[in-house]
TORBA-545163 format. One line per 2 residues: their letters; for each residue z negated, x negated, y of N, C-alpha, C. Coordinates in steps of 0.2 Angstrom, whole numbers. Example, Ala and Ser with C-alpha at 12.3 -4.5 7.8 and 13.67 -1.06 7.14 Angstrom:
as) -39/-66/-28/-39/-62/-22/-39/-66/-16  -35/-64/-11/-36/-68/-5/-39/-64/0
END
This chain:
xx) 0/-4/-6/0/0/0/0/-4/6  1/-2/10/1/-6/19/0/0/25
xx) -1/-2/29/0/0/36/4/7/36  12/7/33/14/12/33/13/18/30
xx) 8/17/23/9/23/19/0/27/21  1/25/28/-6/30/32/-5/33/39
xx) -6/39/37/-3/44/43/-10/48/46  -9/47/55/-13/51/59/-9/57/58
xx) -15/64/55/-13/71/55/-15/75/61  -20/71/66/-22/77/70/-23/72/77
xx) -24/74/81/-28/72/89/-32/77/92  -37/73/95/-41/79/99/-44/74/105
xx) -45/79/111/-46/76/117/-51/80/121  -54/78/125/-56/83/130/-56/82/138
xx) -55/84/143/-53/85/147/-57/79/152  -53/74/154/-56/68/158/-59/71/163
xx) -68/67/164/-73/70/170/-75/65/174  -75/66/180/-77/61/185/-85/59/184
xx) -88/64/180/-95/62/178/-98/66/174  -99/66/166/-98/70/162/-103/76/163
xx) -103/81/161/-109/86/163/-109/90/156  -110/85/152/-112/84/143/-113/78/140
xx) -119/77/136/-122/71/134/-117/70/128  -114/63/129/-110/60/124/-110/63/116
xx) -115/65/114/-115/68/108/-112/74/107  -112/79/114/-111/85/114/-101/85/113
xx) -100/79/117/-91/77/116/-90/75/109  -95/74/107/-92/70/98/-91/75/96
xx) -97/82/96/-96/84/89/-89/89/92  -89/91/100/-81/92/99/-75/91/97
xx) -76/85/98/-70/81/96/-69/83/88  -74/81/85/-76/82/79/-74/89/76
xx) -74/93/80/-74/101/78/-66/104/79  -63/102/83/-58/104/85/-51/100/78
xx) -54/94/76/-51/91/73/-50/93/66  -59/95/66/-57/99/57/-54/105/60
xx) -54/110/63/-51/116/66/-42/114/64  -40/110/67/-34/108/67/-31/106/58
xx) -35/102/56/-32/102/48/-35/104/42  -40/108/46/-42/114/42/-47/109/34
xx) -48/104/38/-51/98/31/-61/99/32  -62/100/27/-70/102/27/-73/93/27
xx) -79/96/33/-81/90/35/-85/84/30  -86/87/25/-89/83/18/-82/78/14
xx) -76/79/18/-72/74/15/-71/70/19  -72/70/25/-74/65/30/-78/57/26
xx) -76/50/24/-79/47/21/-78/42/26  -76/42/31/-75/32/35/-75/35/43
xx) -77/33/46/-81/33/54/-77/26/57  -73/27/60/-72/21/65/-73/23/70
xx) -74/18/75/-76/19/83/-74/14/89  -72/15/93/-70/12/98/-76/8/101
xx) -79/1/102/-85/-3/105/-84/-3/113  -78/-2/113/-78/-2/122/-81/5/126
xx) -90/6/125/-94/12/128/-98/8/129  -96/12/137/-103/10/142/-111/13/138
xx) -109/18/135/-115/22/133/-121/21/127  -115/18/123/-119/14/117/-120/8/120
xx) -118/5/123/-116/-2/123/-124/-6/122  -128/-4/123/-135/-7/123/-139/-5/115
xx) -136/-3/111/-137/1/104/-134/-1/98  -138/-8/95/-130/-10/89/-131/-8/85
xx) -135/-2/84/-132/3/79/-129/10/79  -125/7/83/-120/13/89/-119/18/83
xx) -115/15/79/-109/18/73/-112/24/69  -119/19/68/-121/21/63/-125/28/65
xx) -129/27/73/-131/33/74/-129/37/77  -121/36/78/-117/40/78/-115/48/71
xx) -115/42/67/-114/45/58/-119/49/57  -123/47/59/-132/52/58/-131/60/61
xx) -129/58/69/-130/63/73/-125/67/72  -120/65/68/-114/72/68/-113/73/61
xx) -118/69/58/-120/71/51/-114/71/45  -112/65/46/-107/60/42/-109/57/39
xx) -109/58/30/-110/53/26/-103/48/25  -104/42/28/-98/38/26/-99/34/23
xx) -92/31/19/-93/25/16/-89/19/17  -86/21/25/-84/16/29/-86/17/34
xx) -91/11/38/-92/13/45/-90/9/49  -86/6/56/-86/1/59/-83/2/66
xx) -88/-2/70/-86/-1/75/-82/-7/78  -75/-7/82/-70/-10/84/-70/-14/92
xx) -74/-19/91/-75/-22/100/-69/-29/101  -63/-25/103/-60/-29/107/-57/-27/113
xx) -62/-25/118/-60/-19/124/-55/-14/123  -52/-17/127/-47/-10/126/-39/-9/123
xx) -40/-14/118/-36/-15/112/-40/-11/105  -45/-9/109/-52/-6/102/-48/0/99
xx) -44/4/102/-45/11/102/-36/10/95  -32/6/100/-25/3/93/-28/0/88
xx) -31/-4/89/-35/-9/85/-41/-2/79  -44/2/83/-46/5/75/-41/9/70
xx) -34/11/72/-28/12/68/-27/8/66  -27/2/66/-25/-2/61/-30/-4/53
xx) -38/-3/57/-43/-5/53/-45/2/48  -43/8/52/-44/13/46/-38/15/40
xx) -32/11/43/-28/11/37/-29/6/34  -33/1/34/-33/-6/30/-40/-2/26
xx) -45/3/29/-50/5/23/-47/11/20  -43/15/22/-41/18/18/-36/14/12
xx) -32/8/14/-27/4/8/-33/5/2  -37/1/6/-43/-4/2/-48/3/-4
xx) -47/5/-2/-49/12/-8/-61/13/-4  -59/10/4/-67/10/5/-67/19/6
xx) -61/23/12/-63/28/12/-57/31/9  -56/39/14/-49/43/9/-49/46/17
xx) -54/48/21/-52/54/27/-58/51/32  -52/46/37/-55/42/42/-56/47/48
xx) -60/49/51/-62/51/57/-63/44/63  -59/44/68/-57/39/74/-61/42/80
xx) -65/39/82/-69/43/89/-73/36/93  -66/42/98/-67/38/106/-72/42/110
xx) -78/41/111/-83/44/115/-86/41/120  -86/41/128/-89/38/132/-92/42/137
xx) -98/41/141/-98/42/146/-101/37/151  -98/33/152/-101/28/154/-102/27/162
xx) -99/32/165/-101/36/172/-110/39/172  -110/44/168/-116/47/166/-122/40/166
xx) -120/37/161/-125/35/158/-123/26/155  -122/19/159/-119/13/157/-125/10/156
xx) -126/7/150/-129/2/147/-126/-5/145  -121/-5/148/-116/-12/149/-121/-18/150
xx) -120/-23/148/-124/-29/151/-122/-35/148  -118/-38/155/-117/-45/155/-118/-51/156
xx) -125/-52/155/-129/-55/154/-128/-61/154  -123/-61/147/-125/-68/143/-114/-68/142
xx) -114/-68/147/-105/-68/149/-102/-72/151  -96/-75/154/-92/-81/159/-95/-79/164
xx) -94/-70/165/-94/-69/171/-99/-69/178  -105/-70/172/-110/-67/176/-114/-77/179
xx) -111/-81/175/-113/-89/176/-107/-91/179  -101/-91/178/-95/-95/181/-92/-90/186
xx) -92/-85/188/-87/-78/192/-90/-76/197  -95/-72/196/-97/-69/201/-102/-73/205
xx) -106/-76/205/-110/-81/209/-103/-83/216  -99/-85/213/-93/-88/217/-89/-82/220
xx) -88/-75/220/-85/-70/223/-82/-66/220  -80/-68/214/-74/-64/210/-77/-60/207
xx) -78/-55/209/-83/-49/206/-79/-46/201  -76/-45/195/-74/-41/191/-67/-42/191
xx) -65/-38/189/-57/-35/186/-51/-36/191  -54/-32/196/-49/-33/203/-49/-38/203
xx) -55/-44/209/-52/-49/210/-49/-55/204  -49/-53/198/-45/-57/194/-38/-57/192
xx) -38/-47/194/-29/-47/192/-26/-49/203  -33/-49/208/-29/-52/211/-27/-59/214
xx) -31/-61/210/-27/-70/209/-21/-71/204  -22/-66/198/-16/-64/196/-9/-63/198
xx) -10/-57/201/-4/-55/205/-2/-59/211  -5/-64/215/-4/-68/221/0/-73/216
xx) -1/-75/209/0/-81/205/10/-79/202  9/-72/203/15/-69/197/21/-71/205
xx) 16/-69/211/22/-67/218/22/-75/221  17/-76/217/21/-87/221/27/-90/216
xx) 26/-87/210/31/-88/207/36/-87/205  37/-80/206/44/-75/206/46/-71/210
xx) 39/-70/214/42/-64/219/39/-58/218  36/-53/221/35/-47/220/35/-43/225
xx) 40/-37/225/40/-31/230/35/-26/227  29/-25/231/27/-21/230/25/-14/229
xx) 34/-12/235/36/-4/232/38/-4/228  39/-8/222/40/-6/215/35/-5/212
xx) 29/-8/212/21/-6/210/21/-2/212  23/2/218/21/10/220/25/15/216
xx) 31/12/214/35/17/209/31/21/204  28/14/201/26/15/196/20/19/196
xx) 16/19/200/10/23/203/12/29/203  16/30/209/20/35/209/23/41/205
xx) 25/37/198/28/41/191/20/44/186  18/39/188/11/42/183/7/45/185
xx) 5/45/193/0/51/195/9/59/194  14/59/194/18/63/192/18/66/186
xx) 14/61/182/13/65/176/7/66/174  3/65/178/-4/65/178/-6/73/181
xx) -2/75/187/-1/81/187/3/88/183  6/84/177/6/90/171/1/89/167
xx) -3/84/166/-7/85/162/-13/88/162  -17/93/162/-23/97/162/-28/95/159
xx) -27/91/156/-34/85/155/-36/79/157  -32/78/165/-32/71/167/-36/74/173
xx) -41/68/175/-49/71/180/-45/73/186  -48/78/186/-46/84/194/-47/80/199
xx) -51/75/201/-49/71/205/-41/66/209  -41/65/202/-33/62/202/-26/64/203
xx) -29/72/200/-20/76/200/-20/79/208  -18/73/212/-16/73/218/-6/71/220
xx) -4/72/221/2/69/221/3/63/228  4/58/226/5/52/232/13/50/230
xx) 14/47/236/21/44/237/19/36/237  25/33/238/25/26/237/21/22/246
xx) 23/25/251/20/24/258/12/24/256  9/29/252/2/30/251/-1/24/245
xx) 3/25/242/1/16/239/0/13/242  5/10/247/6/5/251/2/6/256
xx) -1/11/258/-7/10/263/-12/11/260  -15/10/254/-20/12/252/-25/5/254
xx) -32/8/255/-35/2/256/-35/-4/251  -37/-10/253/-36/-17/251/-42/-16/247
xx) -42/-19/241/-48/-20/235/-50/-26/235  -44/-31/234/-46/-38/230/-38/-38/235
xx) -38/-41/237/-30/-43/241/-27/-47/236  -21/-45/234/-17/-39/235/-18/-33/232
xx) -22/-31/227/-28/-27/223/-26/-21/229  -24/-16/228/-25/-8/231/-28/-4/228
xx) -31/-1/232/-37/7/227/-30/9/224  -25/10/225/-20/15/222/-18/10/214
xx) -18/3/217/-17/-2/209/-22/0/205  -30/3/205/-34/1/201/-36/9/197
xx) -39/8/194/-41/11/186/-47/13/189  -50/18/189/-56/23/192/-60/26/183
xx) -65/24/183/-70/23/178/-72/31/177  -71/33/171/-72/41/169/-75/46/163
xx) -77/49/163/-83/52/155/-77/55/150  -76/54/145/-73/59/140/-73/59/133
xx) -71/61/130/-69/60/123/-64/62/120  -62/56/114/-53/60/113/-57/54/103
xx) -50/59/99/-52/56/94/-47/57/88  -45/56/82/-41/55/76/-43/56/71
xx) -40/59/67/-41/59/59/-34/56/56  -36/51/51/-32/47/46/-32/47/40
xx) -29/49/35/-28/48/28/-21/46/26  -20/44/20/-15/42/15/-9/48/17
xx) -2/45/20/5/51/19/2/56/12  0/52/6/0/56/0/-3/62/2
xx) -10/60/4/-15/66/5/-12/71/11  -10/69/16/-7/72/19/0/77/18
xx) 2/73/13/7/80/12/5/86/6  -2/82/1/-2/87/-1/-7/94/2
xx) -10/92/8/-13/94/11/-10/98/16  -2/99/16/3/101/21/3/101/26
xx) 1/94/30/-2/92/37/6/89/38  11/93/40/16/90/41/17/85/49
xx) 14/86/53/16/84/58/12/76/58  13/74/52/11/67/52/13/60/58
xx) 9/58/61/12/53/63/11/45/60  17/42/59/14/34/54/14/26/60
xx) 8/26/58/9/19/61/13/13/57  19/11/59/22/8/57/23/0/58
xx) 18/-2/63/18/-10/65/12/-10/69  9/-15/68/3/-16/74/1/-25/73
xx) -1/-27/80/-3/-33/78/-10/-34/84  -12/-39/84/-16/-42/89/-18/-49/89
xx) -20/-51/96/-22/-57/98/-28/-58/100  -31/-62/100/-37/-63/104/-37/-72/107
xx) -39/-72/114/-40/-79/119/-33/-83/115  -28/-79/118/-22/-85/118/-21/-90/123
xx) -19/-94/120/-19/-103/120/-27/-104/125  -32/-100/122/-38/-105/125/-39/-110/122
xx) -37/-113/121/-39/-118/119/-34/-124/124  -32/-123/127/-27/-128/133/-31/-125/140
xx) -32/-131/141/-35/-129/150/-33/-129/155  -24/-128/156/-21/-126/160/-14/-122/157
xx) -15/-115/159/-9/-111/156/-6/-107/164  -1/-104/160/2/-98/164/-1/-94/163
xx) -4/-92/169/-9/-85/168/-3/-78/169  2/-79/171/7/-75/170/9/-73/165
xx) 7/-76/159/10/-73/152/3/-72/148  5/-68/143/-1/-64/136/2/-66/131
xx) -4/-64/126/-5/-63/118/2/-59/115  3/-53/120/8/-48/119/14/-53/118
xx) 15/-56/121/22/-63/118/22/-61/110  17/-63/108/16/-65/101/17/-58/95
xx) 11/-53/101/9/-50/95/14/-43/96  18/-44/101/22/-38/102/28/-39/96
xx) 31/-45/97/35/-45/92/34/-46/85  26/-47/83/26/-48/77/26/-38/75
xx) 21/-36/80/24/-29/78/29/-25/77  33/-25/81/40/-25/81/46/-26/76
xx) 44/-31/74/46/-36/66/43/-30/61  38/-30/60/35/-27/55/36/-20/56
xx) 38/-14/59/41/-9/61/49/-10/59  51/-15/63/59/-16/59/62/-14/65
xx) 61/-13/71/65/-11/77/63/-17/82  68/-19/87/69/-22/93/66/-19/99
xx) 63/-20/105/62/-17/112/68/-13/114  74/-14/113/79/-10/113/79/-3/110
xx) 76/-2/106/76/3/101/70/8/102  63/6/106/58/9/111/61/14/113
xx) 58/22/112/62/30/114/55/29/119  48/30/121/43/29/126/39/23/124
xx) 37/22/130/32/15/132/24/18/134  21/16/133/12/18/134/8/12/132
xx) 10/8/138/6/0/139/-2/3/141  -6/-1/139/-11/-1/144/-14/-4/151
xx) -15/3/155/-15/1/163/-21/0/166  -24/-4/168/-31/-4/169/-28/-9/177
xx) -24/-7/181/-20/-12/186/-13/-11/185  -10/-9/189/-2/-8/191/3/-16/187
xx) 0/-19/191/2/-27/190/2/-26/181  -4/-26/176/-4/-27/172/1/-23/167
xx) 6/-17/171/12/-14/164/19/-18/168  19/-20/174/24/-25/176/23/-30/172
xx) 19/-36/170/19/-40/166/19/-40/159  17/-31/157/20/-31/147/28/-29/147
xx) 31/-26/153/38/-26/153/42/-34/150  38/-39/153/42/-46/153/40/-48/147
xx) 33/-48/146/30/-47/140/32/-46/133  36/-39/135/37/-36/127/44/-36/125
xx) 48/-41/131/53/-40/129/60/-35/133  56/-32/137/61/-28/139/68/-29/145
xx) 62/-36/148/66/-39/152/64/-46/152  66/-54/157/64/-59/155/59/-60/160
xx) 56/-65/158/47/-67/164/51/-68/171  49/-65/176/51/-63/184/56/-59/183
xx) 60/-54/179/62/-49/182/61/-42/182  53/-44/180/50/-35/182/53/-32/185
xx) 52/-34/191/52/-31/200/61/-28/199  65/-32/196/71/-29/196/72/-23/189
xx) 69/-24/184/69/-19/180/64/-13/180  62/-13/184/56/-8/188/63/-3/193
xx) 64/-6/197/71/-5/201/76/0/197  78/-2/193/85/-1/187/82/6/183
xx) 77/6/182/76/10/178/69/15/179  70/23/177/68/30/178/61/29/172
xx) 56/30/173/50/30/169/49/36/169  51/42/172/48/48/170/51/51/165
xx) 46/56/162/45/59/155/53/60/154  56/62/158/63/63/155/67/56/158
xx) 64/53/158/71/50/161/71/42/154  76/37/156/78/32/149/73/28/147
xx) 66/27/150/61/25/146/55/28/151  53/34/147/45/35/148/41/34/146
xx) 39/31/153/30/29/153/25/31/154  19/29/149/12/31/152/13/41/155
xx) 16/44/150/18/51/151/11/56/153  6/55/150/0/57/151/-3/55/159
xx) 0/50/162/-5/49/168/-5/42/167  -8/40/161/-12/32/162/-16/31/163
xx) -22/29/161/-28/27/164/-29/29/172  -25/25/174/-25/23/182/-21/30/186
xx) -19/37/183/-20/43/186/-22/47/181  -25/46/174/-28/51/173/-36/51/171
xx) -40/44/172/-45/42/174/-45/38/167  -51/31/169/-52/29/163/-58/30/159
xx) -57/33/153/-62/39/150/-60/35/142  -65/38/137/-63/38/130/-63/34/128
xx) -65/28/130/-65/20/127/-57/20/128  -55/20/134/-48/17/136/-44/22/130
xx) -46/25/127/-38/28/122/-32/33/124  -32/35/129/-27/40/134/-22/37/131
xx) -17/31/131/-12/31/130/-9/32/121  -14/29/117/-14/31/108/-13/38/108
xx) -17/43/113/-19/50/109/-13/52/114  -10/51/120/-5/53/122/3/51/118
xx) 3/46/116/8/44/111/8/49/105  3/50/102/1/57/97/4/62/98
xx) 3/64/105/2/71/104/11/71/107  15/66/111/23/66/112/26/67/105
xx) 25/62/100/29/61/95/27/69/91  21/71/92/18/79/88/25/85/90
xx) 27/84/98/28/87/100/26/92/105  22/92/106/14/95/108/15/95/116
xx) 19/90/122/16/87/127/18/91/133  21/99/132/22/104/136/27/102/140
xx) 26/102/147/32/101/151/32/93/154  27/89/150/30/81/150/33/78/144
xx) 35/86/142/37/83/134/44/77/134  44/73/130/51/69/130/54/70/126
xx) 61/70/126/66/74/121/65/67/115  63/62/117/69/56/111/60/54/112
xx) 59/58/103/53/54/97/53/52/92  59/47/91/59/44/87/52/39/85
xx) 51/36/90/47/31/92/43/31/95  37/27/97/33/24/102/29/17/102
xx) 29/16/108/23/10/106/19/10/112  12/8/109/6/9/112/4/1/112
xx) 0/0/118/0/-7/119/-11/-4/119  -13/-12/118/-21/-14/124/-22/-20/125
xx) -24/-21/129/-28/-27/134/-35/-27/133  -39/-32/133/-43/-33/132/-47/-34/138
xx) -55/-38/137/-56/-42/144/-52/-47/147  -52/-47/154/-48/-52/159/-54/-59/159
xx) -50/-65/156/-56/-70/156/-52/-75/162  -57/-80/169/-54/-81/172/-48/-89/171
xx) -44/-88/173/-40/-93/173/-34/-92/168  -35/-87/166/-30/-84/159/-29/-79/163
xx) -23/-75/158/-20/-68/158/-27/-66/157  -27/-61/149/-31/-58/145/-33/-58/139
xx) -40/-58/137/-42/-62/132/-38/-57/126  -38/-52/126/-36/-46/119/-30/-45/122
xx) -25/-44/117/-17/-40/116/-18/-35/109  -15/-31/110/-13/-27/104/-7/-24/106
xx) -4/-22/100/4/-17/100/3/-14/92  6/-8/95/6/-2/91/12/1/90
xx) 14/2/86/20/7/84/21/12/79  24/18/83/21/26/78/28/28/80
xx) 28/32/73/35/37/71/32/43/67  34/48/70/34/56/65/35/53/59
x) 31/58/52/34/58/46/42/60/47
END
């Protein structure tokens, strides 16, 4: 068996909140409930718990997983929780197919639960950041992708109303979506990007990712079980890969380039399809800059001609590669342990995605990022690719 012969049957989400007004549990057991509702599967056959590590909620709890399985009253015989930020959420698709190969479970349950708004028990402590980064000014995310993005425009150039395009298309779709936080389904133009106040220069409030409560989640088993179960709207992950701290080990790199170099094409190969062949795109966005940079990345154009292939081409839901059709993070809030783009790529290929639906599902590829470490890209990459039974 492999990767292939294991199909996601169902998704379930709930509606991104600018600050939950339900204690993180109360979102499991929905997720939970809607999910068996959907495949009509009795919760005692539920045997594997996987979970996304990137929760502010748990984050102080290292028996997250475990007292997760207690409280929604899971006897499993796979438990595991997935921390490689925001690669966590692709990254448990792959490791609940690899327990279901492995004969640990048969009916994985995937749950992205966070409210990390409500209630952050994050601590770093014992991090780069909190000894090497901040003492010195670089507080966080922003100012790292904006030594980034100054690094990408010394080197190649960057028009920044192409960033705003891109901003532009996703809060577009962000406003079809009814479970992207009501805060964000505002419609902006590209001028409003561009005035948007200065974060981290050249960092704008409209480049950055707004931190949000939600919960979104997955059921996985065997194609077998699935069809004998007559869960036809199967979707099969069919390539995935990942990286973690590419070329750390060299003390001066291009911070310009990712893990995704590597791990995009190793997916890709293992799918059996080329970046040409991509029907929708769903990078992960936590910063504008960083889906301009999986573009050169992954293949779709060469390193500096984002800016021109941004230009060239219609990212909206109908047009010749949609992107991030649910919003993205960065206009549908970032909730769920980062999973927005996996459970929106589900529910496009389901057919399911109402008037952002895309005509051409053949395919999809879902990317993640991980932590930003300073003087690098990003520590974590991942790539995902999903096709209908």
């Amino acid at each position: 068996m492999g990767l292939r012969d294991n199909a996601i049957v169902a998704y379930a989400e709930t509606k991104v909140m600018e600050k939950s007004d339900r204690d993180v549990w109360v979102l499991s057991g929905e997720i939970l409930e809607e999910l068996l509702d959907k495949t009509g599967i009795d919760k005692n056959e539920i045997d594997g718990l996987v979970m996304a590590g990137l929760s502010g909620t748990g984050a102080g709890n290292p028996f997250w997983a475990q007292t997760t399985a207690d409280v929604l009253g899971l006897e499993v015989g796979f438990c595991e929780q997935v921390h490689i930020g925001g690669c966590s959420a692709a990254g448990c698709v792959a490791r609940a197919a690899a327990a279901i190969d492995y004969g640990m479970c048969e009916v994985a349950f995937l749950l992205f639960a966070d409210t990390h708004v409500l209630e952050d028990h994050t601590d770093h402590s014992h991090s780069y950041r909190r000894e090497w980064t901040d003492p010195y000014g670089l507080m966080g995310p922003p100012g790292a992708f904006g030594l980034l993005s100054r690094r990408y425009e010394a080197q190649y150039g960057l028009d920044y109303r192409m960033l705003g395009k891109l901003a532009v298309t996703q809060r577009s779709h962000a406003l079809l979506n009814e479970n992207a936080c009501e805060k964000l389904r505002v419609p902006i133009t590209i001028d409003d990007y561009m005035n948007s106040r200065m974060i981290a220069d050249p960092i704008r409030l409209l480049d950055c990712v707004m931190r949000a409560d939600g919960a979104a989640g997955l059921m996985m088993m065997s194609r077998k079980r699935a069809k004998q179960k007559g869960l036809a709207k199967a979707i099969i992950p069919i390539g995935y890969a990942e990286l973690t701290n590419f070329k750390g080990g060299e003390n001066l790199v291009d911070v310009t380039k990712s893990g995704h170099e590597i791990c995009g094409k190793k997916a890709l190969d293992a799918a059996g399809l080329t970046i040409k062949d991509i029907a929708s795109f769903h990078p992960y966005d936590d910063f504008i800059i960083a889906i301009l940079l999986q573009f050169e990345a992954f293949g779709f154009c060469k390193a500096g001609a984002g800016v021109q292939f941004i230009r060239d081409h219609d990212f909206s839901y109908n047009g010749d590669l949609p992107l991030n059709t649910g919003g993205g993070q960065i206009s549908a809030g970032q909730a769920a342990c980062s999973s927005h783009n996996l459970v929106e790529a589900v529910r496009q290929l389901q057919g399911e995605a109402g008037k952002r639906q895309v005509k051409d599902t053949r395919n999809a590829l879902v990317t993640g990022i991980g932590w930003i470490n300073y003087g690098r890209n990003w520590g974590s990459s991942a790539a995902l690719v999903l096709v209908p039974e």
